[in-house]
Backbone as a ProteinNet text record, in pm:
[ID]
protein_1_A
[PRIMARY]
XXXXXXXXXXXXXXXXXXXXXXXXXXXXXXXXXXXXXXXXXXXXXXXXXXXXXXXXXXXXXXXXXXXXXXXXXXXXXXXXXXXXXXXXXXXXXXXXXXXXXXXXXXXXXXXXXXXXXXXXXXX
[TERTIARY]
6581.8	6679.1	6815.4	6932.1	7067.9	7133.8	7232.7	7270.6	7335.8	7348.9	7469.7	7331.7	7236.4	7111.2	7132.8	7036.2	7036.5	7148.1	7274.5	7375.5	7346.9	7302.5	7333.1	7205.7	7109.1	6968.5	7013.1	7075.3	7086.2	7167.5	7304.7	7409.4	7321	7257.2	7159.6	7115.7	6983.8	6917.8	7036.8	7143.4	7189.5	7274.7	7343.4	7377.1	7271.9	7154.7	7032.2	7036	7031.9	6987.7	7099.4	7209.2	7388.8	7390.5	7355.6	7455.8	7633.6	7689.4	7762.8	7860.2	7767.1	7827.1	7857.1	7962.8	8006.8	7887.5	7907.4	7798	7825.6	7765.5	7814.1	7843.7	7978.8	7950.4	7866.4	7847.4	7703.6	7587.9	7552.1	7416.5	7421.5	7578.9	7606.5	7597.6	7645.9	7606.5	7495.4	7403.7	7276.6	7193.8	7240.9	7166.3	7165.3	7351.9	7337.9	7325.1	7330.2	7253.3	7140.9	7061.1	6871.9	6839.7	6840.6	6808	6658.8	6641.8	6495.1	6517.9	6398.1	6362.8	6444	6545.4	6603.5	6515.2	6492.5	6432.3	6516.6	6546.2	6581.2	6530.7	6475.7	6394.7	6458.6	6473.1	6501.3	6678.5	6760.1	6860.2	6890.3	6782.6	6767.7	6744.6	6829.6	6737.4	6650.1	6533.9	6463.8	6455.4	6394.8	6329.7	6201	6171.7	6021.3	6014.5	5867.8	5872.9	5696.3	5677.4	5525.8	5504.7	5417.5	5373.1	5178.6	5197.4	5057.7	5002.7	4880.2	4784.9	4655.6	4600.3	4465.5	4433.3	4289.5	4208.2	4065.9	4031.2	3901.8	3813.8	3787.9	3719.7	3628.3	3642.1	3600.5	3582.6	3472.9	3475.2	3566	3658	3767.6	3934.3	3921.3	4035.1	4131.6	4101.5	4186.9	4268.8	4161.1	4229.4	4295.3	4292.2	4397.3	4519.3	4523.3	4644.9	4730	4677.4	4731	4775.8	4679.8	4725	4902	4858.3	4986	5118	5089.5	5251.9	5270.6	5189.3	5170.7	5233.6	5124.6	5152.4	5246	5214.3	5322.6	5451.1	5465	5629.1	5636.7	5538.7	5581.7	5680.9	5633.5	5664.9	5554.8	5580.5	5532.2	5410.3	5325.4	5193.8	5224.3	5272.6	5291.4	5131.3	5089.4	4986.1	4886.7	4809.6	4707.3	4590.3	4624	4481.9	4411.4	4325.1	4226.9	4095.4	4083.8	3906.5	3890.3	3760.1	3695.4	3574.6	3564.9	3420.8	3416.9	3227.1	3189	3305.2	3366.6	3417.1	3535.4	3607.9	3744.3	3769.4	3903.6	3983	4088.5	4164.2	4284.9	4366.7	4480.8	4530.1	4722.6	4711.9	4885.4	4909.1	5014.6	5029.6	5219.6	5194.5	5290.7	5405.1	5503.3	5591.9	5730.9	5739	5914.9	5967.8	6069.9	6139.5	6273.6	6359	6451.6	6591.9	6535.4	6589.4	6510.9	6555.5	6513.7	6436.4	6525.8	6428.8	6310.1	6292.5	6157	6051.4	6092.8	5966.6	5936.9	6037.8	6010.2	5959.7	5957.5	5907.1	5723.4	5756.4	5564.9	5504.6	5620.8	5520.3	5480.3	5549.2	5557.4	5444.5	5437.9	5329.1	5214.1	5194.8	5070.9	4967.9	5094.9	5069.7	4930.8	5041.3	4926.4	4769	4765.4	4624.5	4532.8	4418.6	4306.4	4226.6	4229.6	4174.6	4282.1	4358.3	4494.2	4512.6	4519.5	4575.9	4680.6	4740.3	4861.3	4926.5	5060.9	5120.1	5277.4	5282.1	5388.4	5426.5	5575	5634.6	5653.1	5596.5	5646.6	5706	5813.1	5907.4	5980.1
19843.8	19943.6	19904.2	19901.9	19874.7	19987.4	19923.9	20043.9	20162.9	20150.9	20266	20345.9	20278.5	20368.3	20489.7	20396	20490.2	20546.1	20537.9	20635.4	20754.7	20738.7	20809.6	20925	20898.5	20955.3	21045.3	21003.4	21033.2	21146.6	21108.7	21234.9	21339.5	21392.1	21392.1	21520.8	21439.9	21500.4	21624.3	21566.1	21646.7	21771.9	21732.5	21849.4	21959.9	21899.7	22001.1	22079.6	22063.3	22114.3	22244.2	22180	22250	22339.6	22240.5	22351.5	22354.7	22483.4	22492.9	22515.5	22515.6	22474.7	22369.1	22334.6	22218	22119.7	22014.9	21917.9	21946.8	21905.2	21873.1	21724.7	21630.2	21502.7	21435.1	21485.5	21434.9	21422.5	21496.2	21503.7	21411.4	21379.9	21316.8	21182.9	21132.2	20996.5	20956.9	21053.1	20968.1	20980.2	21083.4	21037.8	20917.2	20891	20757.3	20630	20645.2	20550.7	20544.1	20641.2	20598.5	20714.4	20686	20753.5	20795.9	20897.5	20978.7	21103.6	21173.8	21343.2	21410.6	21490.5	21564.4	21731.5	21776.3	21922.9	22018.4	22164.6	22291.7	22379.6	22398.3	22476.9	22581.4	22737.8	22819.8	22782.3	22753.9	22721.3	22581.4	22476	22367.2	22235.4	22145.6	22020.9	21968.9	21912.1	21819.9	21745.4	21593.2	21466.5	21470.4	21373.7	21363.3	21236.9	21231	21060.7	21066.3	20939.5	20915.2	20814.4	20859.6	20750.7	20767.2	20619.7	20526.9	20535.1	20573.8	20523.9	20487.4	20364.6	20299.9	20279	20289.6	20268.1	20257.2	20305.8	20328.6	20451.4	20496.6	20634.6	20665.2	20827.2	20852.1	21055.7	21089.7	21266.7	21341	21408.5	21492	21375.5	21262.4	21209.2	21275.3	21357.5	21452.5	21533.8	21605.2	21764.1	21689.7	21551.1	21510.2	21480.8	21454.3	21370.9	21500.4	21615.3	21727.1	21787	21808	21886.6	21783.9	21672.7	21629.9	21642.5	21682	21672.3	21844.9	21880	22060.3	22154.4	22086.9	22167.3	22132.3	22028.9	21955	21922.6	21898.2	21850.9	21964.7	22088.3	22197.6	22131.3	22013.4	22000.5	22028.3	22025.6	22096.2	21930	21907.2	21829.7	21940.5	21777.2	21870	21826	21654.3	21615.2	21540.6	21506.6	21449.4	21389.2	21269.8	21196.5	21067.7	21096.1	21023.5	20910.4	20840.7	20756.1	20661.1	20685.7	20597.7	20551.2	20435.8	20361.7	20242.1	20242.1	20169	20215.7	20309	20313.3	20318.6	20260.1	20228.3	20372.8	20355.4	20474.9	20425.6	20481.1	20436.6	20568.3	20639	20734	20759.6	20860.4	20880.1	21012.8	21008.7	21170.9	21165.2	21292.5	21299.6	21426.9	21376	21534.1	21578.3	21715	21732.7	21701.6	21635.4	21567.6	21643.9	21708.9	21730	21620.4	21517.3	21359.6	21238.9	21138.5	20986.4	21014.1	21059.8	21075.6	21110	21238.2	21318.3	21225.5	21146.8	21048.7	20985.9	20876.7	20815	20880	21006	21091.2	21090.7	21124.4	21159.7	21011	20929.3	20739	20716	20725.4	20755.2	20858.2	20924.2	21051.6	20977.8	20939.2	20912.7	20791.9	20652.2	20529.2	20556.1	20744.7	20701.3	20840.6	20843.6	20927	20790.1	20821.4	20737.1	20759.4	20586.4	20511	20505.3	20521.2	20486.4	20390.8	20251.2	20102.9	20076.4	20101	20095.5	20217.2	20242	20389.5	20290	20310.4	20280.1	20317.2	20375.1	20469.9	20358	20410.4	20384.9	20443	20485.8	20560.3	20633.4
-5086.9	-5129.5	-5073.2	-5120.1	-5152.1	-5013.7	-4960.1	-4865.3	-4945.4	-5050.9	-5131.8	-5159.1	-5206.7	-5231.4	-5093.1	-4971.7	-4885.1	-4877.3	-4865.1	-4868.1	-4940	-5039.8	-5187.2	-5115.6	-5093.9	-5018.3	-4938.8	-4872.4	-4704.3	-4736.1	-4845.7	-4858.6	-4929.2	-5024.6	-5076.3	-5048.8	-4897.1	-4798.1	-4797.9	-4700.7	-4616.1	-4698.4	-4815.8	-4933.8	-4974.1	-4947.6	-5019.5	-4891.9	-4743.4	-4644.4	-4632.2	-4652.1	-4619.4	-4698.3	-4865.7	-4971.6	-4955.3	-4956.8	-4938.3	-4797.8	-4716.1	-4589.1	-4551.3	-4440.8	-4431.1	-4330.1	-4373.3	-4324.2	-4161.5	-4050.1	-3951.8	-3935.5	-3888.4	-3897.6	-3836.1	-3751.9	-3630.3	-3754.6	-3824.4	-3864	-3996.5	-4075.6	-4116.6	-4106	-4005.3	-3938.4	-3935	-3857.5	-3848.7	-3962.9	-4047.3	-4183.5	-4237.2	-4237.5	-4343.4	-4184.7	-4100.7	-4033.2	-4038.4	-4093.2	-4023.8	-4204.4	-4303.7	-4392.8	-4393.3	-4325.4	-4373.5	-4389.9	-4436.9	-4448.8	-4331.6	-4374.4	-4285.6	-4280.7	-4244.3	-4219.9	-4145.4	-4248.2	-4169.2	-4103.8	-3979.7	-3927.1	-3876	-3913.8	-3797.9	-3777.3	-3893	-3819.4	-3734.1	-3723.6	-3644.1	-3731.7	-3705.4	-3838.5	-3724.5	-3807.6	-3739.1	-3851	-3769.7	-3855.6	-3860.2	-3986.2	-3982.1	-3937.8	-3857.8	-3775.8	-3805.3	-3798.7	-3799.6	-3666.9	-3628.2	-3506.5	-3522.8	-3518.1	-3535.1	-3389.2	-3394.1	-3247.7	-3270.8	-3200.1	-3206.7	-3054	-3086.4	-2956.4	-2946.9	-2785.8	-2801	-2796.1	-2892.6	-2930.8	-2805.8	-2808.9	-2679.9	-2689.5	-2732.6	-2710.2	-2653.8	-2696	-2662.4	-2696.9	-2733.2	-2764.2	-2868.6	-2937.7	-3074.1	-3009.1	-2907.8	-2841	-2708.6	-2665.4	-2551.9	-2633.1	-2777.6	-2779.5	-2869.6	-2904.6	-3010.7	-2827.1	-2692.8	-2599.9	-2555.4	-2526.5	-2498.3	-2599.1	-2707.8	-2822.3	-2798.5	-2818.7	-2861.7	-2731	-2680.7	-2496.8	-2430	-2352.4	-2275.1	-2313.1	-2457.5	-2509	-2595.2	-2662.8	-2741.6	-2868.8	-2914.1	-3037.8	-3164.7	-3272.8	-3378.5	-3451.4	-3421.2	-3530.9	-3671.4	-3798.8	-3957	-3966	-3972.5	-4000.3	-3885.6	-3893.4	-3795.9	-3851.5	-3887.9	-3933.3	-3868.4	-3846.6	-3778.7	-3785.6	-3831.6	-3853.7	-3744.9	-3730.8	-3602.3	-3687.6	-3630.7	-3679.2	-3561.4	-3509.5	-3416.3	-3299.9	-3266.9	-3129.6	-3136.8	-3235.8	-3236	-3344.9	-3318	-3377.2	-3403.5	-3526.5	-3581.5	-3662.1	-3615	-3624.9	-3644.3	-3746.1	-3800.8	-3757.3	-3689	-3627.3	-3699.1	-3814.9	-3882.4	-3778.6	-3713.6	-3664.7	-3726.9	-3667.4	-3687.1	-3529	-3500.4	-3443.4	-3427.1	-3306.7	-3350.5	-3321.9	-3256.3	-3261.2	-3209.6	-3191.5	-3168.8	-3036.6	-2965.5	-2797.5	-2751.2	-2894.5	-2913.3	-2905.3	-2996.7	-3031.2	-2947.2	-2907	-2794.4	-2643.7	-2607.6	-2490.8	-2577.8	-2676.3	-2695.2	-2729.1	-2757.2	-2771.4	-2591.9	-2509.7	-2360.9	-2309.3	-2370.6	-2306.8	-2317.6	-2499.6	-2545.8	-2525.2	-2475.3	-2389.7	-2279.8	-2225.3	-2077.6	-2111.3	-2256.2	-2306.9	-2238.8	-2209.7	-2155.6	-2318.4	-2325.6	-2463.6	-2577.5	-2526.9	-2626.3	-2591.8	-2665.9	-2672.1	-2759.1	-2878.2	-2897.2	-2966.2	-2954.3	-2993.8	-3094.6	-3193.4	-3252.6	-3390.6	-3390.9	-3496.9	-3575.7	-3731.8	-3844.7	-3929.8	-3896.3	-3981.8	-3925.2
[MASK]
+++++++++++++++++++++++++++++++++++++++++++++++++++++++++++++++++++++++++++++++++++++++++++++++++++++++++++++++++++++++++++

């Protein structure tokens, strides 16, 4: 995709979210810097981010890694999908984000889940 594309996206996003209010330029920027799903929550934008985790399957690994995003960081799981076969596990944990840091604090949290071997955002 063409950067005018993502431009075109990104302004887009952020017109549908606004309407007729004025953009903020902050939220402006990092749209057309990092073009994804912008979200209005409550008055609040958040992003949508996906972060990938694989490992080694282990009884109670679902409810450690939903307690660490949910509880401990009180951010919002949209999706949570999961398959394990022979031991291993391979998993997409879809969130709202209300920036870059978010993510990176719960890729950090989720590193130190016991049987988590790799944690990395795609998107």
């Amino acid at each position: 995709m063409s950067i005018i594309a993502d431009a075109q996206i990104a302004l887009s996003s952020a017109l549908a979210l606004f309407g007729s209010e004025p953009i903020p330029v902050g939220i402006l920027v990092v749209a057309l810097a990092s073009p994804q799903p912008f979200l209005k929550t409550e008055g609040k934008i958040v992003l949508a981010a996906t972060v990938e985790i694989k490992g080694i399957d282990r009884k109670g690994m679902n409810f450690d890694v939903a307690k660490v995003i949910t509880d401990e960081l009180d951010i919002n799981i949209h999706r949570f999908t999961v398959t394990a076969d022979e031991g291993i596990f391979d998993g997409s944990i879809e969130l709202r984000v209300h920036d870059r840091s978010d993510v990176k604090l719960i890729m950090d949290r989720l590193k130190k889940v016991d049987g988590i071997q790799v944690v990395m955002r795609i998107n």
